[in-house]
N, C-alpha and C positions, 0 to 999 in steps of 0.2 A: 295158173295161179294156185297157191297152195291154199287148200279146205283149211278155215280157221275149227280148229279143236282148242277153246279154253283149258281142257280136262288132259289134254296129250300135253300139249305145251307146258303149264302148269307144273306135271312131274316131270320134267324135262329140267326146267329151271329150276326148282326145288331142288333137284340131285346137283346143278351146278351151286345152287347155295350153301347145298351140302358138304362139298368141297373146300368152298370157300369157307366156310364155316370153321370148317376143322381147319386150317392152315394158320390161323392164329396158334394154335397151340404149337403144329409144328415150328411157326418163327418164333415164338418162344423159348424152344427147345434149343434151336440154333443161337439162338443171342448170349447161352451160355458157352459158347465155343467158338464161337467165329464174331469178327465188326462187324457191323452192317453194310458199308462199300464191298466189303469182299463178298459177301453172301447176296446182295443182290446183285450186284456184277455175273456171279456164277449162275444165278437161277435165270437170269435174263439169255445170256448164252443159252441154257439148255430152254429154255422157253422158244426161242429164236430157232434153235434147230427142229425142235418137237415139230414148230408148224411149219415150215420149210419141207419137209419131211411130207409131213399131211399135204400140202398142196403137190409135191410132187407127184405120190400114189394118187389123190384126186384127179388130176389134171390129164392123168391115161383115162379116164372115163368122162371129164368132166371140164372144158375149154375153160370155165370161170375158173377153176384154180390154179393157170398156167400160172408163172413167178412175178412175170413182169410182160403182158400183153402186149402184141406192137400198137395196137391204137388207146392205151393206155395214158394220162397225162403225165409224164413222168414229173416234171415239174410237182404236181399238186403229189404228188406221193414220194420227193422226198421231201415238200416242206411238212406235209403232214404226219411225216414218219419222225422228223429231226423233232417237232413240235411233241406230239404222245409221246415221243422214247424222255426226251426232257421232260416233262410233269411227269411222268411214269418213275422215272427216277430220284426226281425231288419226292415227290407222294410215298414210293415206297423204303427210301429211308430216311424221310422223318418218321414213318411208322416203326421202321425195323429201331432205330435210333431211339424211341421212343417207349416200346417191348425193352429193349434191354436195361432201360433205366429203370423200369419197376422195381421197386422192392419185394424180396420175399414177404409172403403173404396176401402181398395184394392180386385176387385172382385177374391176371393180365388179360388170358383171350377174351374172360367176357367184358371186361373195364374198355379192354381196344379193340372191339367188335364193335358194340354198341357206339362208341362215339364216333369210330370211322363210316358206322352207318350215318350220321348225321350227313352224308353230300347227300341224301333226298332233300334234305330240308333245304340243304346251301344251293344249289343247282337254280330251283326259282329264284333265289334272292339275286344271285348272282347273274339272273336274267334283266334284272330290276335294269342293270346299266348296259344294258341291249334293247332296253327301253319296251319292252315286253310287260307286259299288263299281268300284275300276278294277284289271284284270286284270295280275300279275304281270310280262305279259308287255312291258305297255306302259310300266311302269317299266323293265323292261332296255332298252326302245328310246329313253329317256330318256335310259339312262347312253351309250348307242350315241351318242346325237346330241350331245352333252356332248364325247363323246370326237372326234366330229367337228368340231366349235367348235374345239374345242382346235388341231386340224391344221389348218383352215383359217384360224383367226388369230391364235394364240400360239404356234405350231411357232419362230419365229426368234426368241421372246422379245416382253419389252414392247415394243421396237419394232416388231415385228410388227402389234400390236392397236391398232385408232383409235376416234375417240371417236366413228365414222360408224359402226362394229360394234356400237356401243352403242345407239346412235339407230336402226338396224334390227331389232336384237333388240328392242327395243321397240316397234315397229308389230307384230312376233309376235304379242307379248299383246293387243295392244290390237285386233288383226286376230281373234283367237282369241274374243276379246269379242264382235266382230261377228258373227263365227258364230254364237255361242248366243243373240245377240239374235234375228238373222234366224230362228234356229231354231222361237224363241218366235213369232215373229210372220208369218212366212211362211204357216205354213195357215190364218191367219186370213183375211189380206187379200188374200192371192196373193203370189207374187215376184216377178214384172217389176214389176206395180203398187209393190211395195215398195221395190224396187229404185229406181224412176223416180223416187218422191219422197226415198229418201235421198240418190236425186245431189242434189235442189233443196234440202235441210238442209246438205249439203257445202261445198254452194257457198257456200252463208251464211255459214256458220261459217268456211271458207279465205278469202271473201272481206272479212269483217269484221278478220281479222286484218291479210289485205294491205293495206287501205286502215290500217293502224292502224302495220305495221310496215315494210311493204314499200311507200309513198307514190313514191317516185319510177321502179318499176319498172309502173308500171299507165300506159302510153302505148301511140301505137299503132305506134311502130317494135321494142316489146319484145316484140310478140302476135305484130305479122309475125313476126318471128327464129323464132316455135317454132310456124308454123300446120302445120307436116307433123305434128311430136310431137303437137299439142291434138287432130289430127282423130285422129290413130291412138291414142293415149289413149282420147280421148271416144267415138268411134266401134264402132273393133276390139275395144281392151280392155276397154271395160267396155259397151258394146251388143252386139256381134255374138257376145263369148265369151260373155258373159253367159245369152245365148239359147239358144246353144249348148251350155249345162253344164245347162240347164231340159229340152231337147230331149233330150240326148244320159241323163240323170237318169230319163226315162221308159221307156227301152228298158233299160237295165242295171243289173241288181243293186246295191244301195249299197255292199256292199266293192269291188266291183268299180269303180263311179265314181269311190269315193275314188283309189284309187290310181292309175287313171289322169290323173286331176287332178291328182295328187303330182307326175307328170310337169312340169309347170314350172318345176321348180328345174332338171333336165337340159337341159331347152328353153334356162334361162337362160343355163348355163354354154356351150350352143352355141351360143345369140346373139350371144355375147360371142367367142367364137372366129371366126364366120362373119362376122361385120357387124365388129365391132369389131376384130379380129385380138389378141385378149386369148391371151395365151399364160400356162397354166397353170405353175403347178413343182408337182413331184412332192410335195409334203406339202398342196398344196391339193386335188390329184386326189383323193390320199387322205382329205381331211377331207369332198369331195363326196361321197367313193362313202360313206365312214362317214354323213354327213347323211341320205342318199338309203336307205340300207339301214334306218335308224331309222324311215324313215318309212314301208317298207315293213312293216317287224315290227310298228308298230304297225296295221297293217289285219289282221294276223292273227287277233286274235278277232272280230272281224264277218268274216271272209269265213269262218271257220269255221262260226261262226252260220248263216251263209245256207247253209251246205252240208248243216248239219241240220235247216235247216227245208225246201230239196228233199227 
């Protein structure tokens, strides 16, 4: 059994929030050149190859990351692969869909950092009707995050709020989805394995749409325009954090991974500062630190947990 280190694990996830962090800015980047069906169609493929790839080179040292195991359930890994690759898909283009409708000026990574952080908050609610017992505490971090919404995109009014805030709040749920699916199926099959073959469901399913909606954007001068976003997409964010949040999950406590994983909404909002030169106003800083603070409150009854079971 692996030696738990809070302090190893910690920067381990940290650098996969780090990743994650910045990749707002890059899907940004991309929404001015490419749909969303095409580009996550492509990031999904090269995400799909990355770990197929890794499990191969693993699997010469390492029997857990052969491709597909003989005493493996196959059953449960490809319903649970068809299930993540479908919310994986929905989730990440209503986000992509949702980035590209921003308007200039309105700083995006961090506006859709911070509220795609909100599935900490969704996650318990949405345990509510799995009839799981959720702690008072995680409702006040609800109304916290609410009150954060609020400052980050109806502080100047209805003009303030677009209909790309709406489109992101909904990859939440549908990202929130994906969790509890992954949650199901993960100790079955493994998670990079599960992972690998939800990118190849993703792609299906973004790529089936692109060819259905998006016919004139599938060439090969629209791939060029976004081959830095597809690799750092495919690659960074969803291969190497990916790995990374598996790795860094073995060494540290589960309250403790959570919240450092929460870290990508600040990651995002400094993306967007550093790389993009996105300049905050004072009621969005405030509606961050309100999101950011919800999602801390809501790790308080599990890291309380783990402190009573030290």
């Amino acid at each position: 059994m692996t030696k738990k280190s809070n302090l190893k694990g910690s920067l381990i996830l940290c650098t996969a929030a780090l990743l994650w962090g910045f990749a707002f800015v890059v899907q940004d980047r991309a929404a001015d050149k490419i749909p969303p069906l095409t580009f996550n169609c492509l990031r999904s493929i090269i995400g799909a190859l990355f770990l197929f790839g890794f499990m191969s080179i693993m699997s010469l040292k390492n029997k857990e990351y052969v491709i597909i195991p003989k005493n493996i359930n196959k059953k449960a890994l490809l319903i649970g692969s068809v299930l993540c690759g479908l919310a994986l898909a929905v989730s990440t283009n209503f986000q992509q869909f949702g980035i590209a409708l921003y308007p200039d000026g309105v700083p995006t990574a961090a506006r859709s950092g911070f509220i795609t952080a909100l599935y900490v908050i969704v996650v318990p609610m949405l345990s509510v009707f799995l009839k799981k017992k959720v702690p008072l505490i995680v409702w006040l971090a609800s109304l916290v995050a609410v009150g954060g919404f609020y400052m980050l995109c109806l502080f100047e009014g209805i003009s303030g709020f677009y209909l790309a805030d709406i489109l992101v709040l909904g990859c939440t749920f549908t990202f929130s989805l994906h969790i509890m699916i992954i949650d199901k199926y993960c100790g079955v099959v493994g998670g990079v394995r599960l992972s690998a073959f939800q990118f190849v469901f993703a792609a299906i399913f973004s790529g089936i749409l692109a060819v259905i909606f998006e016919p004139d954007s599938i060439n090969l001068a629209s791939i060029k325009s976004v081959i830095p976003e597809i690799l750092y997409m495919g690659i960074v964010s969803s291969g190497i954090a990916y790995t990374l949040q598996i790795v860094g999950q073995k060494f540290a406590e589960p309250a403790i991974a959570s919240l450092s994983m929460s870290l990508e909404s600040v990651f995002a909002a400094l993306g967007g500062w550093i790389v993009a030169g996105n300049v905050l106003k004072s009621n969005e800083i405030i509606g961050c630190l309100l999101v950011f603070s919800a999602i801390v409150l809501a790790q308080i009854p599990e890291f309380l947990k783990s402190k009573q079971l030290n």
